[in-house]
N, C-alpha and C positions, 0 to 999 in steps of 0.2 A: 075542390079544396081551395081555400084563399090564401094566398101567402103574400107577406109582408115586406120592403126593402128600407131602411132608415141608415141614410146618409147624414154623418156629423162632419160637414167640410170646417176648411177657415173659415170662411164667409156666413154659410149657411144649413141650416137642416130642412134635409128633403124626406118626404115621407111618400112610399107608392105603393098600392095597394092592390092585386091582381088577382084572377081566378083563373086557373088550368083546366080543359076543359078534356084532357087526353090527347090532345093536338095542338093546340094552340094558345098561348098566351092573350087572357083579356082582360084590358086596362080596365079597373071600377075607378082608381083616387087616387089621386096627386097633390101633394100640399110643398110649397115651400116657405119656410119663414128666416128670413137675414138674421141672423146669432150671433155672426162673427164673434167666432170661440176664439180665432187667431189675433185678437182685439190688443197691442200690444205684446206680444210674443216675443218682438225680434229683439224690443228692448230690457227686456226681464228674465225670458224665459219661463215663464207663466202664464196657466190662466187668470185671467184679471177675474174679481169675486163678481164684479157685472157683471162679463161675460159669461160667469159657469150660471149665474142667475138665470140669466133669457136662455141659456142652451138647457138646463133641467127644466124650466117650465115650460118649454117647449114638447121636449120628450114625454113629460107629464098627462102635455095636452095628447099626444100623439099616442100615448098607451091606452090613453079614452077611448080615442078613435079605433086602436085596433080592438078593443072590445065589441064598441059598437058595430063594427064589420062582422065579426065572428071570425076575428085570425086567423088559422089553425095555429099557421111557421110563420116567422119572422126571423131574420138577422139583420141588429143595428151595428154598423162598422163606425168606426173613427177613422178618421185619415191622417193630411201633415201636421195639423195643428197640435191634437194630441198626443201626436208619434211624439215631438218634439218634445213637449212641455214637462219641466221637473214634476208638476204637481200631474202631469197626463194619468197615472192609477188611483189617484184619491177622485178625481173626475167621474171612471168609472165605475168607481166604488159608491160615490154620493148619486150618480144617473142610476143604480140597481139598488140602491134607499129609498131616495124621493122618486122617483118616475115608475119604479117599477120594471126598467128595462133593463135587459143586459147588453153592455156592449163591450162589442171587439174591438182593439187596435190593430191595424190590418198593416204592413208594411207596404212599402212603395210599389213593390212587384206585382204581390198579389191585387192592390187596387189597380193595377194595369190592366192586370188579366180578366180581369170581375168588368172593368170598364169595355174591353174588348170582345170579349163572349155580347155583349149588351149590343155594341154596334154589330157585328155580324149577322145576328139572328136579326138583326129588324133596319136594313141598309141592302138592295139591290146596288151593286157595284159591279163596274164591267172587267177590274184586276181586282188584284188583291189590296186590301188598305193598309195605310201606315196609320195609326187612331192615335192622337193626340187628346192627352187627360187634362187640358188646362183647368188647376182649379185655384183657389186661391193662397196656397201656400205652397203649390208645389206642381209639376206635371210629370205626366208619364207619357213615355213615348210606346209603343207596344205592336211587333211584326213578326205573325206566326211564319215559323215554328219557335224562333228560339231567340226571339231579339226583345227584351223589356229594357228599358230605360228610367228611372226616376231621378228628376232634376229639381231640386230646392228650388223655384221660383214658379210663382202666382202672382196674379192680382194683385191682392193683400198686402202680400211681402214686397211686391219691389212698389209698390204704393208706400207702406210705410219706411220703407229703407230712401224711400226719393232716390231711386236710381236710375240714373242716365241711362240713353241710349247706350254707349257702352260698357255699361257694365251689365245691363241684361244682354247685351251680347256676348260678351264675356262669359257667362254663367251658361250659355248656349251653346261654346265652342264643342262641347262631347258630344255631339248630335251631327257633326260637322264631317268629323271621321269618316261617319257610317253613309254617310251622304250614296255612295255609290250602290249601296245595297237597294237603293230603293226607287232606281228609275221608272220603274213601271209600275208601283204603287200607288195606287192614290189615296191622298193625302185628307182626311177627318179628323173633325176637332168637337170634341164634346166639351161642355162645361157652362157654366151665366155668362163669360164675355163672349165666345163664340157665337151662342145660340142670339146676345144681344146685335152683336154685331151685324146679324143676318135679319134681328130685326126693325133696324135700324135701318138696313140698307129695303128693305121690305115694307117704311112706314107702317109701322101697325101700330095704330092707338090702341087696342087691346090685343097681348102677347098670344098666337095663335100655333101651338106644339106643331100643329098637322104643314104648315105654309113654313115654318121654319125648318122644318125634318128634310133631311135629303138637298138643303140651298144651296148654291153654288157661288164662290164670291170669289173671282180672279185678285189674282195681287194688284191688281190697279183698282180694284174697290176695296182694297183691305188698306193698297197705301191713302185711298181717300177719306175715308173714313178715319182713319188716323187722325189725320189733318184737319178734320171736322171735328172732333173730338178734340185735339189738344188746342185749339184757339176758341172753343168758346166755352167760359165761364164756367166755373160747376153750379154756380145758381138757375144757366140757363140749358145747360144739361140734366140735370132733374125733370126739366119737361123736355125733354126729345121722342117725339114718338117711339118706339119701341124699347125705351130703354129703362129699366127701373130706378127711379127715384136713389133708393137703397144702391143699389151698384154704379151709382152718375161720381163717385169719388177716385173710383178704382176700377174705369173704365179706361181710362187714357193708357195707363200701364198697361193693362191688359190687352189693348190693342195693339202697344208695340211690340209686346212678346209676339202677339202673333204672326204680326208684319215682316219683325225679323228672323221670326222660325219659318216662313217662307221664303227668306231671303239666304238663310244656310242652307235650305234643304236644294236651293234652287227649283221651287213649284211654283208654275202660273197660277195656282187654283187650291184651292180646298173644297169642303164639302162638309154640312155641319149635319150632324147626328142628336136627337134627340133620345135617343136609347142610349145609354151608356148604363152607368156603373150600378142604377137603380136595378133595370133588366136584368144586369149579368148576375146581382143578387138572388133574383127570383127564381133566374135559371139553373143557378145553383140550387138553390133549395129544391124546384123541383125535379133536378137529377140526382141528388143527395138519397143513398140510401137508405142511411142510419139515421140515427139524429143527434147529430154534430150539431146542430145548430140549435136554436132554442123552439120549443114547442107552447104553445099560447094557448089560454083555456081560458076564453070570455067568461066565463059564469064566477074567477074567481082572481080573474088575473096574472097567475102565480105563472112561473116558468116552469 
């Protein structure tokens, strides 16, 4: 059976496509296209009508595609951008008009958890992990059995808020607390600035899933990169090898969050995960008994 995963972040919609084989998870389709639905949020609280544009004709495109796959299941989430936003149910309401999809607004917790089931099943680790959800309007921290965290800042948002080194440290200090919980965890980061970051440090003129999955980037390549990042140019950051065009605005932020979420936790290292929140979809659906979730019927579209 093929089941479906469709990520609406701030930044971006990700689309993955899988088939279970009674054992095993196997990857057919991956698409990502930049949306940013979080497109002025901080200052309105709204979707901006661009932005609901390029995220419905996105989804649009992406309900083709799961026909032409022969879907069976699918679940599309929303994450911070939508959680946030006044008009976030009329959003929903217009993506199950024009695109034909339905989607969920998922709260901070559960896209921890969805992100976390993702890294475990597909991440050899020698402890247990601490999995960081950086995305671009928000992160989640997340440490089985019973430790979730959701914290307002991304990319995105502290991109458009122009905020200082200390105020996304600031925004940090509740991760601070827990610090002691987590000496012998190691420390995973999913999301576009992570997985860039590794590919940046990785030179890859064409972004490579399999050479970024599982990278290893000590806090002394996390503090250089930084540093590479915030002194050259965004015109000349666009062409960094490994780094998308699309993300060369809301890179710099993105790398301080990082820098300085290893600087609270006290870790030499992280470890970037290309399995996250898409997977943990999948694997939901295919442990899912009933059907909670939506069921897809190529021959007519319909839910």
């Amino acid at each position: 059976m093929k089941y479906a995963a469709i990520d609406i972040g701030t930044n971006s919609c990700r689309l993955f496509i899988a088939e279970f084989d009674g054992k095993r998870m196997i990857p057919l389709y991956k698409d990502l296209k930049t949306t940013r639905i979080g497109q002025g949020l901080n200052d309105t609280g709204l979707i901006k009508p661009e932005a609901l544009s390029r995220t419905l004709a996105c989804l649009t495109d992406y309900h083709q595609i799961l026909v032409d796959w022969g879907v069976a299941k699918y679940q599309a989430i929303a994450t911070s951008a939508v959680r946030e936003a006044i008009n976030g149910q009329d959003f929903v309401q217009q993506a199950a008009a024009h695109s034909r999809i339905k989607v969920d607004i998922i709260s901070g917790e559960a896209e921890a958890r969805l992100s976390y089931q993702g890294v475990v099943k597909g991440l050899s680790l020698k402890h247990p992990p601490l999995v960081v959800d950086l995305g671009g309007g928000s992160m989640e921290f997340i440490c089985e059995p019973d430790f979730v965290l959701s914290i307002p800042l991304g990319a995105v948002r502290a991109t458009e808020l122009n905020m200082s080194a200390a105020e996304i440290s600031r925004h940090l200090d509740p991760i601070q607390e827990f610090q002691h919980r987590f000496g012998e965890h190691q420390l995973v980061f999913t999301g576009g600035t992570a997985s860039s970051l590794a590919a940046i440090k990785l030179g890859l003129a064409t972004f490579e899933p399999s050479l970024v999955h599982g990278c290893r980037l000590s806090r002394t390549e996390i503090d250089d990169l930084y540093e590479l990042l915030a002194r050259t140019p965004l015109s000349k950051r666009r062409g960094l090898p490994g780094l998308q065009p699309e993300r060369a605005d809301i890179i710099v932020a993105g790398a301080l969050i990082v820098k300085t979420t290893l600087a609270k936790l006290d870790k030499t290292e992280l470890y970037i995960s290309e399995n996250d929140l898409l997977q943990g979809i999948i694997w939901s659906l295919i442990e899912a008994d009933s059907t909670d979730f939506a069921d897809f019927s190529g021959n007519n579209g319909q839910r």
